[in-house]
N, C-alpha and C positions, 0 to 999 in steps of 0.2 A: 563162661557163665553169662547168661544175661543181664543185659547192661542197667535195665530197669529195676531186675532183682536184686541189684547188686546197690540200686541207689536206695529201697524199699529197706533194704539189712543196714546202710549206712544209718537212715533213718532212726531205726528201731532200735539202734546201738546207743547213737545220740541220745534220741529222746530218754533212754534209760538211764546214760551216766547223770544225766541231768536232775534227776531227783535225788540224787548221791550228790555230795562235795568235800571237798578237802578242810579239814578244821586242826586247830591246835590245842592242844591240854593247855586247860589255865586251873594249878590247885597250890594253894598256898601251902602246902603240905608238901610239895616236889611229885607227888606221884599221883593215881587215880586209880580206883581198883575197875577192872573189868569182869561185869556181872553175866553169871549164865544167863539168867533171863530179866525181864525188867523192873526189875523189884531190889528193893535194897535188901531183904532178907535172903535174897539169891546168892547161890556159893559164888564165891570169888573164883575167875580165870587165870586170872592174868594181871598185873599191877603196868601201870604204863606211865611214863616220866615226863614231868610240866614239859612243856616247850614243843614237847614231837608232835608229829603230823599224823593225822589219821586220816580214812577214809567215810564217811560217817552216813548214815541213811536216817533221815526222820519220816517220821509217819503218826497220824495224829493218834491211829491207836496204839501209841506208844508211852501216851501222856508225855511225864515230860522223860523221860528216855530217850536216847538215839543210838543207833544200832554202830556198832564200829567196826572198823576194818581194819589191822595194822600187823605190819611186817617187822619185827624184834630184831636186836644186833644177831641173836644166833639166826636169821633168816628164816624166823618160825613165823607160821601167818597165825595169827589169832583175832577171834574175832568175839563179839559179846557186848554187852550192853554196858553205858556210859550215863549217868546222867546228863545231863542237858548245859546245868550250871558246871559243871568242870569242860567247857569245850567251848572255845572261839571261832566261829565259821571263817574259814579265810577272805568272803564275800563282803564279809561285817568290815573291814577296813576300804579305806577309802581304794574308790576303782580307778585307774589311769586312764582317760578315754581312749579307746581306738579311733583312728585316725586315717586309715588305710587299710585295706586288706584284699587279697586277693591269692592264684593258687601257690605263688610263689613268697608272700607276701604279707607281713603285718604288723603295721605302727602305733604306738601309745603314745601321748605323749602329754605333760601338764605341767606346771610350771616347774618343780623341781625335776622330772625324771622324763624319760624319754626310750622305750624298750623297742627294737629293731631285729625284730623276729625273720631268717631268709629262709626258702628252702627250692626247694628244684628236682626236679624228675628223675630215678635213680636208676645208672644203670646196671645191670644185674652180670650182664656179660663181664663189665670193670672187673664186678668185683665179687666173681663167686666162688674166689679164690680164698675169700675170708669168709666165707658161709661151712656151718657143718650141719651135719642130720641124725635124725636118730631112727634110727627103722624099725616100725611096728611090724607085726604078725601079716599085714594085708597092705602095708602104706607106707611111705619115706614122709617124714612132716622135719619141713627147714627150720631150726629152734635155735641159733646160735650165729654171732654176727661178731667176728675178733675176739671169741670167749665167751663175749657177754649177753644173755638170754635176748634175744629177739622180739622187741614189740610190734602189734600194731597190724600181722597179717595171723591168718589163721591155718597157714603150715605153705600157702604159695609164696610168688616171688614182690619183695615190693617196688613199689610204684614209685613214691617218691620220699624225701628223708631232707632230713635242717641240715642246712648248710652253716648256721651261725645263731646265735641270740647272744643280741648285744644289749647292756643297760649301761644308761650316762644317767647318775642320780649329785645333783648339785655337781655337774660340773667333772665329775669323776668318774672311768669308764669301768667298765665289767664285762668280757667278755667270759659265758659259759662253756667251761673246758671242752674240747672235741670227745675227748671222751666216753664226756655227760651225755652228748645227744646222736653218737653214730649209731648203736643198735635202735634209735627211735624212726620207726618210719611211717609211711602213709598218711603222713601228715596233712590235718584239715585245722586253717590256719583262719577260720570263721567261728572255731570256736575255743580260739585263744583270750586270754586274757589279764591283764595286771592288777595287782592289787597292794597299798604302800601304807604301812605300820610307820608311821612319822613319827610317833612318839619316840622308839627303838630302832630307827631308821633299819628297817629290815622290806624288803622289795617279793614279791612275791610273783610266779610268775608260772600260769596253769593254762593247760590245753586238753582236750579229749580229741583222741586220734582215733581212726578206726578203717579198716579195708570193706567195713560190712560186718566181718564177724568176729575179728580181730580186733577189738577196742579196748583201748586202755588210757586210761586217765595219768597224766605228770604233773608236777610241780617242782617248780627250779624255787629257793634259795638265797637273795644275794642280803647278806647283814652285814650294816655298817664299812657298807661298798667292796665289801669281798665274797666271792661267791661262798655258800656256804655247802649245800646238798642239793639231793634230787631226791624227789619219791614219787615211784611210778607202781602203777596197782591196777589189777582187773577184778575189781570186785563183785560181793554180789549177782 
């Protein structure tokens, strides 16, 4: 594929996850109902539990509404409408500056914490020994990396993949399971970034990857210095 079309898709991938971001249920009630449309008299979808992470879309003709995105323990995706006041933007907590960055490459760092993002060019030959496929009617599309579902390409081979994310918060390290980030790849390490709930010492920790047409948005995890989860979503 052409090299230019190819930066034109990364582009347009970007700029899209970008008006979407990661947020948290905040209801004093433990739960938040998810509405068909945006209105409170709208039927109820779906009920979703304080604390989790969603994927959220605002838009001003939404008043105060935002659109949600969220993947349930049973692995159902659901999606629908959220008021505005039950939801914490993860952006709203303090941001850890970046310090460094580049293709392999990207550093936060501020007085308590310190995040140490690696990654490097992936070879495909290594390891395509742990790749499986599914075969359409007209097409083979690579979906599958040690099991676990494939981010980040859009059925070709990828390019490059995390070698590491490390977080040191007051002094105390965390490194995010292998895991958590081998099915993650084509990794674009310009649009990562930190963000640290001091209150509840909880670390947050988001990137948007994409090959071009493969892009998907994650979020690491680490509370009260141990890792806690991932969520990763191609929404929208």
């Amino acid at each position: 594929m052409n090299h230019k079309y190819l930066l034109a898709l990364l582009f347009l991938t970007i700029s899209h996850l970008a008006f979407a971001q990661f947020a948290k249920i905040i209801d004093k009630d433990g739960y938040v109902n998810v509405r068909k449309q945006a209105t409170v008299n709208s039927p109820i979808v779906s009920k979703i539990g304080a604390d989790e992470i969603v994927y959220a879309f605002s838009d001003e003709k939404l008043g105060d509404w935002v659109s949600v995105y969220y993947t349930n323990s049973q692995n159902k995706n659901i999606t629908g409408y959220v008021h505005k006041s039950r939801i914490k933007l993860i952006e709203s907590y303090s941001q850890i500056p970046n310090i460094t960055f580049d293709e392999s490459s990207a550093t936060f760092k501020s007085k308590d914490v310190t995040v140490e993002i690696r990654s490097n060019k992936f070879d495909y030959n290594k390891n395509k020994q742990h790749f499986s496929s599914t075969q359409y009617e007209d097409y083979t599309v690579i979906d599958k990396f040690k099991g676990q579902k494939l981010w980040g390409t859009d059925g070709g081979f990828p390019t490059s993949h995390y070698t590491s994310i490390k977080a040191t918060i007051k002094g105390s390290s965390t490194q995010i399971p292998e895991r958590e980030i081998e099915n993650l790849f084509n990794v674009n390490n310009e649009f990562a970034a930190c963000y640290y709930d001091e209150l509840n010492d909880i670390l947050y920790i988001t990137s948007e990857n994409s090959d071009g047409a493969g892009g998907y948005a994650v979020l690491f995890t680490i509370e009260k210095g141990k890792y806690k989860d991932r969520v990763v979503t191609m929404p929208f």
